[in-house]
Structure formats: C-alpha cells, structure tokens
C-alpha positions as semicolon CSV with decimal commas, in nm:
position;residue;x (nm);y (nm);z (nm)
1;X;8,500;12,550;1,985
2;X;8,557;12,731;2,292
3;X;8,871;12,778;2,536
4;X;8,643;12,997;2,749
5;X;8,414;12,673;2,907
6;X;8,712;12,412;2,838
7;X;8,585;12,183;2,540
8;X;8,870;12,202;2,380
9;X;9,150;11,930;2,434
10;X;9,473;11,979;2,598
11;X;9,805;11,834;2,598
12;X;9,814;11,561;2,870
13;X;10,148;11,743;2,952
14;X;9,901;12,061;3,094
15;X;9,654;11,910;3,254
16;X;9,696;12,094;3,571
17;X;9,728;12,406;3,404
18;X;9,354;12,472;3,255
19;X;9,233;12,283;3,520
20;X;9,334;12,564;3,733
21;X;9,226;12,812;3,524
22;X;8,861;12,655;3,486
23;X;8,842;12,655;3,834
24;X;8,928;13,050;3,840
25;X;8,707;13,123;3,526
26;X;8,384;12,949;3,731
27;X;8,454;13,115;4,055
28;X;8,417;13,420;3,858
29;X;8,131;13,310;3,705
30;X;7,927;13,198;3,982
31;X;8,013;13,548;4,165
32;X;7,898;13,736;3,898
33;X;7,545;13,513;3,876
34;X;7,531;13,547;4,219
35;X;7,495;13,960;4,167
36;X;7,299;13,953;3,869
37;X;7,083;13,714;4,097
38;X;7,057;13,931;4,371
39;X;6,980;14,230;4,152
40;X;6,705;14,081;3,957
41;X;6,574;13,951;4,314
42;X;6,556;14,329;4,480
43;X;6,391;14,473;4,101
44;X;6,149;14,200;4,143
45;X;6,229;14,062;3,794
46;X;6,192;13,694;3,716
47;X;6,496;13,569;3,467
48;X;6,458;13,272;3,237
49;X;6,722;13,120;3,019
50;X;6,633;12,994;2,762
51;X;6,839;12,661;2,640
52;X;6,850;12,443;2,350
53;X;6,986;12,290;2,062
54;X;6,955;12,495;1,727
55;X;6,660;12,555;1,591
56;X;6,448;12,388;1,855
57;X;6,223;12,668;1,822
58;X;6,369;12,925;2,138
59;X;6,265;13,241;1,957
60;X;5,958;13,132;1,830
61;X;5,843;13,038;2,186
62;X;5,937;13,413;2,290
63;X;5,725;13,555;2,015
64;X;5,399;13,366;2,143
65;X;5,491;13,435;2,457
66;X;5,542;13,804;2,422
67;X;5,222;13,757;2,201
68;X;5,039;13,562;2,509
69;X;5,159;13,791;2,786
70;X;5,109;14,129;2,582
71;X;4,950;14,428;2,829
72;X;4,969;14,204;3,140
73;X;5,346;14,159;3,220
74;X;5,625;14,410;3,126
75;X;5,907;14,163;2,921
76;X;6,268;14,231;2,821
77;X;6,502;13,952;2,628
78;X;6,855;13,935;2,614
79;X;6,968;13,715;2,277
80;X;7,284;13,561;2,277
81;X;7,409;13,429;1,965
82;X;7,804;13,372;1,794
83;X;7,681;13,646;1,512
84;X;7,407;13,840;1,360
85;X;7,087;14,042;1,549
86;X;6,827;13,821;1,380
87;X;6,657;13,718;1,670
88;X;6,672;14,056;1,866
89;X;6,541;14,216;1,548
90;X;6,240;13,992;1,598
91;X;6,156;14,031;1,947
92;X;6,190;14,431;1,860
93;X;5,979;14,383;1,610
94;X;5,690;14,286;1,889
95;X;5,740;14,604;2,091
96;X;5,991;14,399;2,348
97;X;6,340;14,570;2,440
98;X;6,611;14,292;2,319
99;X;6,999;14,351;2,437
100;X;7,178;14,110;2,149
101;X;7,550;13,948;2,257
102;X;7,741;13,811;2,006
103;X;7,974;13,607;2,185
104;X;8,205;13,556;1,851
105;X;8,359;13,149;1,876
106;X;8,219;13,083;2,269
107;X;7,958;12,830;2,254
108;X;7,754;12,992;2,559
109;X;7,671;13,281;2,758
110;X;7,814;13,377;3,096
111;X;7,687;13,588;3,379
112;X;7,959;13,848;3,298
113;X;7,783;13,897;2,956
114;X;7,430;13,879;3,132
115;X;7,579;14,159;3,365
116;X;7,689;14,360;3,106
117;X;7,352;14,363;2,889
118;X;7,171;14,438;3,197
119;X;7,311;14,795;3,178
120;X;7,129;14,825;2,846
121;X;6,817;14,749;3,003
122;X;6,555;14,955;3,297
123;X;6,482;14,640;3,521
124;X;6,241;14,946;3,720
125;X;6,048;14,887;3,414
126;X;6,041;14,496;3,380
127;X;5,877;14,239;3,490
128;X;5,996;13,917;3,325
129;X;6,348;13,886;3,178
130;X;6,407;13,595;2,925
131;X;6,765;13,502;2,851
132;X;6,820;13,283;2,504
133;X;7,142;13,114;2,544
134;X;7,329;13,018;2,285
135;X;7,195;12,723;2,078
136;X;7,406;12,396;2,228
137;X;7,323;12,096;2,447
138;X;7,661;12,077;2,631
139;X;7,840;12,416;2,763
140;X;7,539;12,628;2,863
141;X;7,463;12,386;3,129
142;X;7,820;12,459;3,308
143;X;7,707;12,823;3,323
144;X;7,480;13,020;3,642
145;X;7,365;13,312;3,475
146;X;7,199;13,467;3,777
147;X;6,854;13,290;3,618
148;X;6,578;13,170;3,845
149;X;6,477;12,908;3,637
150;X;6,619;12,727;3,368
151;X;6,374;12,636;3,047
152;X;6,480;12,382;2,815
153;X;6,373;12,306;2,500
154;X;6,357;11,975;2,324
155;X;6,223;11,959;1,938
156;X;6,068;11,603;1,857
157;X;6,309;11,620;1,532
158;X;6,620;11,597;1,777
159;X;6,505;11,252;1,896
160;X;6,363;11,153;2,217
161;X;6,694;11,013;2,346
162;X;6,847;11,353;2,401
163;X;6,828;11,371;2,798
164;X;7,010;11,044;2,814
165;X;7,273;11,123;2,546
166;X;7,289;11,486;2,708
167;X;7,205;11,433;3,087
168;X;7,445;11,756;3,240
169;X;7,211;11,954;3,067
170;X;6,838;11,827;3,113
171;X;6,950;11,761;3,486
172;X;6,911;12,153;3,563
173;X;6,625;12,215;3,360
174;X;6,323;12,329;3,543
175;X;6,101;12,250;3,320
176;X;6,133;12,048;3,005
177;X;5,945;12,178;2,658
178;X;5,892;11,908;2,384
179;X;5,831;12,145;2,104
180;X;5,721;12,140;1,732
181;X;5,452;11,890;1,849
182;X;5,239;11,916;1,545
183;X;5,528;11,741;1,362
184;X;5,433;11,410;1,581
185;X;5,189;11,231;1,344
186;X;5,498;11,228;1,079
187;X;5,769;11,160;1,308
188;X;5,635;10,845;1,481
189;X;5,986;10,750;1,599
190;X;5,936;11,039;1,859
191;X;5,780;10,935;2,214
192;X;5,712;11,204;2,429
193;X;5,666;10,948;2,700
194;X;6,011;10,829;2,598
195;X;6,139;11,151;2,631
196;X;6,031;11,185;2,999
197;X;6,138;10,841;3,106
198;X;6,441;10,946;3,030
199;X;6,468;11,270;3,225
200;X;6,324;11,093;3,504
201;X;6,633;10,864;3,479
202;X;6,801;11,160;3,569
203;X;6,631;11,216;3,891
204;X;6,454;11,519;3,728
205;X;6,077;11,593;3,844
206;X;6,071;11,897;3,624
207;X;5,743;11,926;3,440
208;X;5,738;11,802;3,068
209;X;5,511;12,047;2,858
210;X;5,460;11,950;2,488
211;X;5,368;12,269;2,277
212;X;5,326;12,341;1,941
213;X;5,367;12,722;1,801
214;X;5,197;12,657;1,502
215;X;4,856;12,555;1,637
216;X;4,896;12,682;1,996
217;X;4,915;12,354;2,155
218;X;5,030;12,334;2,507
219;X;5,075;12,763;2,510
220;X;4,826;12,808;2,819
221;X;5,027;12,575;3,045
222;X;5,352;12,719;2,933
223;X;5,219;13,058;3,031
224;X;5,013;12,944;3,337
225;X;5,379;12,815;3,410
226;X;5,573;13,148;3,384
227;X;5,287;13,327;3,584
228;X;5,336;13,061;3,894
229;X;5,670;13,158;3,915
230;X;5,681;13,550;3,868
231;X;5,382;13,548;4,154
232;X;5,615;13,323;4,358
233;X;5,901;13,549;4,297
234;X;5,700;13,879;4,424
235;X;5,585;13,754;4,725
236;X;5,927;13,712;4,837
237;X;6,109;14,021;4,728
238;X;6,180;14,269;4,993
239;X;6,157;14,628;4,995
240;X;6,338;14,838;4,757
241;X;6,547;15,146;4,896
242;X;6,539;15,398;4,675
243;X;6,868;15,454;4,608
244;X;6,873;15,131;4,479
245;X;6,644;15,212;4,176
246;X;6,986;15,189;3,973
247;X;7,167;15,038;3,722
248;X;7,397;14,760;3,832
C-alpha cells in the first residue's frame, strides 16, 4: 500500500537500494519526533497516539473522553486518515480544535505530518494533544511521532489473538484498551485474559483496560490513566522563555 514505510515488495535485484533509502526516510523521521517531542515537552503538552485497527472504536474513545475531561483539561486532536474529515468533523463538533491529514495511499502517519499540523494548532493553549493514527496494525508501529505515550486499541470483534499475530505493534503500546466490551456476552470466543497473556508474551507490562463506550464501562480508569500521566509530564517540564511561546 505504501512505498513511504516499505510494505511493498521489491525486486530481489534492489534490495540494497530501498534498504538504504528506509534507513534515510527513518533517520528523518526519528529527528523530526525528536523536535515535535521536545516542543510538546517545553509547552507542557502531553501527546497520545492513538493506534488501531479500523473501526476499533479510536474516535469514539475521543468523544467520551473530550466528554469526560470537558472544563478540566484544555484538548486538541490531530486525525489522520487516507481521505475524508469525518472524524475531525466530530471532534469539532464537541468544541475540540481537530487538524485533519489525509495522507492519500500511506498507511500511517509520520512526525513530519505531526510537525506540520502542529502549526495549525496554539499548544500555549493546550493541555492534552491526542494523535489518531491511521487505522492499521502493522506500519504505525515503525513510526515515533514525537508522542509520549502510545494507546492502543483492541476491539473484542478483532479476536483476542491479535498481539501474537501482530506483536511489533502491541510491543510499544503503553497501555492496551480492549474495547466494545459490552459485545462480550455475544462474542464468547473473546478472552480478555487471553488477550493479556498474550501481550505479556511479549514482555509488555502495559496496563490492559477493558472499556465499553456504550455503557461507560472502564471510562474512569481510562481517564484516571491520562490524568497520571499529564501530572507526571508537568512536574518535569522546565521553564518556558518567552520567546519561546511560538509556533514550531
């Protein structure tokens, strides 16, 4: 689907050839995170990105969220999807600036993309930043966005295999979501114990936090979650000169 992360083939005959030009494309990459890292870290503005497969329920989390969160924290999301403003429309629709990418045919964002929405946005004027990544269980996990944490989202209709079938990516999450949870009592072939067996395989301590949207299951340890980390994240930030109150 996408030259930019490499999963498309090449001729055997070129091997050495896209090797070397991965290896240039993620140098840039992780330079650029490391910016939009640094930035976010002197703003004092915890970033999130958001990861999952399709319709695992990413937006829908940000809606209770922004819903849960509403007068105490100051949010901001940047959507990333191949077309369309759907999502962005909906997180507008809750009051929340949304910057949407449309990345076209690549199957994930990058931290040049993150950098460039970030000029749409007043971080002087946010406190949380959530990032939804493209929806895709392989090339997002190759990417550093300049996040602090990574949040990944796993809907009991995907099966409770996924971490083992898909390990790149639920070895970086920071926390693991099972979501859609009121679906359990008709999908008895999903464990949620399985589920975290298996990302424990993968020498993953992240928490495992089933939630439901529909009846609020789970919400207040999701949140209690998010706050942990944005309190951890202000202790450490240092002091702000103030000519660097600007955009990036």
């Amino acid at each position: 689907m996408c030259d930019a992360c490499g999963c498309t083939s090449s001729p055997p005959s070129q091997k050495d050839k896209p090797l070397k030009l991965m290896s240039a494309v993620f140098a840039a990459n992780n330079d650029a995170a490391k910016h939009n890292r640094n930035h976010l870290q002197h703003h004092g503005v915890l970033a999130i990105n958001l990861m999952s497969a399709p319709g695992a329920g990413k937006t829908s989390l940000l809606e209770a969220t922004i819903d849960a969160l509403s007068g105490r924290y100051r949010l901001a999301v940047i959507e990333g999807d191949l077309e369309t403003e759907n999502d962005a429309q909906r997180i507008r629709a809750k009051g929340i600036p949304a910057f949407q990418i449309n990345t076209g045919s690549a199957c994930h964002l990058d931290a040049v993309m993150v950098h460039d929405a970030m000029h749409h946005l007043d971080l002087d004027t946010v406190d949380i930043l959530f990032i939804e990544n493209i929806g895709n269980l392989v090339c997002p996990a190759a990417y550093d966005l300049g996040q602090h944490f990574n949040v990944l989202l796993l809907s009991v209709t995907e099966g409770d295999d996924k971490p083992a079938k898909y390990p790149v990516m639920f070895r970086i999450a920071d926390v693991m979501l099972v979501s859609k949870t009121d679906l359990l009592p008709y999908l008895d072939e999903f464990k949620v114990e399985r589920a975290e067996t298996h990302l424990r395989k993968l020498a993953n301590r992240a928490p495992v936090i089933p939630i439901s949207i529909r009846n609020g299951a789970g919400l207040s340890q999701w949140i209690e979650w998010l706050e942990q980390q944005f309190h951890s994240l202000q202790q450490n930030v240092p002091a702000l000169p103030e000519k660097d109150h600007q955009h990036l």
